[in-house]
C-alpha positions in Angstrom: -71.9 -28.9 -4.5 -72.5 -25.1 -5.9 -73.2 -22.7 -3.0 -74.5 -19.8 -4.3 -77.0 -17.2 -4.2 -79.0 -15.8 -6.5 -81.2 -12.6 -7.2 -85.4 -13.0 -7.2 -87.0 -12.4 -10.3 -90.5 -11.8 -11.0 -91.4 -9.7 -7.8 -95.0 -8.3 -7.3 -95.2 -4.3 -6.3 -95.5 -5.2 -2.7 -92.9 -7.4 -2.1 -90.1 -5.3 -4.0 -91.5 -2.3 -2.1 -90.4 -4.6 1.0 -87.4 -5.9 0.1 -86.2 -2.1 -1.1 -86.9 -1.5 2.7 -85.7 -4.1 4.3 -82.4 -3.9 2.2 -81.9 -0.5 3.5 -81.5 -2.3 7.1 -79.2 -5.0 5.6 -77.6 -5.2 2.5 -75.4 -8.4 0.7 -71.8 -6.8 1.2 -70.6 -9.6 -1.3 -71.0 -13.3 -2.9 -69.1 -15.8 -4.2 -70.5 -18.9 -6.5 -68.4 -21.8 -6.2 -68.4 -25.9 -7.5 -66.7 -27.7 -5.5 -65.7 -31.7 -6.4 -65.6 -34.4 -4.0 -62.4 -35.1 -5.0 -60.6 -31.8 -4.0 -58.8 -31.6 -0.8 -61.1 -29.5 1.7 -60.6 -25.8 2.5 -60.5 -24.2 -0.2 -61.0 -20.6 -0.8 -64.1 -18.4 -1.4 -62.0 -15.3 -1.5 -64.7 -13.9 0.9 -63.2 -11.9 4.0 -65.4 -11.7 7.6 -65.2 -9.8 10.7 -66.2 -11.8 13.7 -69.4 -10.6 14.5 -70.6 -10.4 11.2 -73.5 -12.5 9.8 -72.9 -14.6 6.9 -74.9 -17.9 4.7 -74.2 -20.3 2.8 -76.6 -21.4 0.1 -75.8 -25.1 -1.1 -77.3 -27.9 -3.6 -75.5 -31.0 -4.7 -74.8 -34.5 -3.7 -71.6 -36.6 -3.1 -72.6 -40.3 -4.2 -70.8 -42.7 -2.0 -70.3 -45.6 -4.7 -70.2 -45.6 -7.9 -72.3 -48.9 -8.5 -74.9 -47.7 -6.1 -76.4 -44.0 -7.4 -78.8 -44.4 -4.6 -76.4 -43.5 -1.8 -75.6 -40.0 -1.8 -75.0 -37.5 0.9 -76.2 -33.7 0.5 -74.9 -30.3 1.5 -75.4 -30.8 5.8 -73.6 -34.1 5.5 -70.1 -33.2 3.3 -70.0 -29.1 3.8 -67.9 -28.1 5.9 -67.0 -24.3 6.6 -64.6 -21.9 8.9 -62.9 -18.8 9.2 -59.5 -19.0 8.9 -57.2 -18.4 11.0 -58.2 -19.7 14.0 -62.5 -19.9 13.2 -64.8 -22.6 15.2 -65.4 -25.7 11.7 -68.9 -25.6 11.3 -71.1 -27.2 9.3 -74.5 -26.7 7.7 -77.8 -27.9 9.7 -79.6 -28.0 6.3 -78.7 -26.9 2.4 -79.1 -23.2 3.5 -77.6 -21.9 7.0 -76.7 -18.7 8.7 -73.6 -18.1 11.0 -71.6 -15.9 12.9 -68.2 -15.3 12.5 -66.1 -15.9 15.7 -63.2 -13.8 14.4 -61.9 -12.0 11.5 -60.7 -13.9 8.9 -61.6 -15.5 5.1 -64.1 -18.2 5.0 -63.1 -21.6 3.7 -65.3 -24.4 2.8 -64.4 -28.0 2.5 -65.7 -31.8 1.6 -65.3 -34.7 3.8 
């Protein structure tokens, strides 16, 4: 799975005009892109720091297959990722491939298979 996020490209007038204003509301503070395996052990880190309070999402595509001799089995991002905010964070995970939180306390996010 590679959570990410990635710039727009291609943007008529209007809609840069509104994201220019709207990103003068809120802004990305900062990103991390990471691939994770199925095979590594879960929380590992994103080297991203969060302050409870703060909003922050996860953007997520892949698949863990479940058998090798069956490719049709497969579970996406809401089933395996796994995320919290360590020390002490609420483990969360996502309600689809792209989800929003709030961090419950200060801390570095970790994300993790199972």
């Amino acid at each position: 799975m590679t959570p990410h996020t990635e710039a727009a490209c291609g943007l008529d007038e209007r809609l840069a005009a509104y994201t220019t204003r709207r990103a003068a509301r809120t802004s990305i503070v900062d990103c991390a892109r990471l691939h994770l395996t199925a095979r590594q052990p879960p929380w590992q880190s994103t080297g991203l720091r969060v302050r409870a309070g703060q909003s922050y999402s996860v953007f997520a595509a892949g698949r863990v297959y479940w058998a090798a001799s069956a490719p049709d089995l497969y579970g996406g991002p809401r089933f395996h990722l796994w995320l919290r905010v360590n020390p002490g964070g609420r483990i969360r995970n996502l309600r689809a491939d792209t989800d929003t939180f709030v961090a419950d306390v200060d801390g570095e996010l970790e994300i993790g298979l199972y």
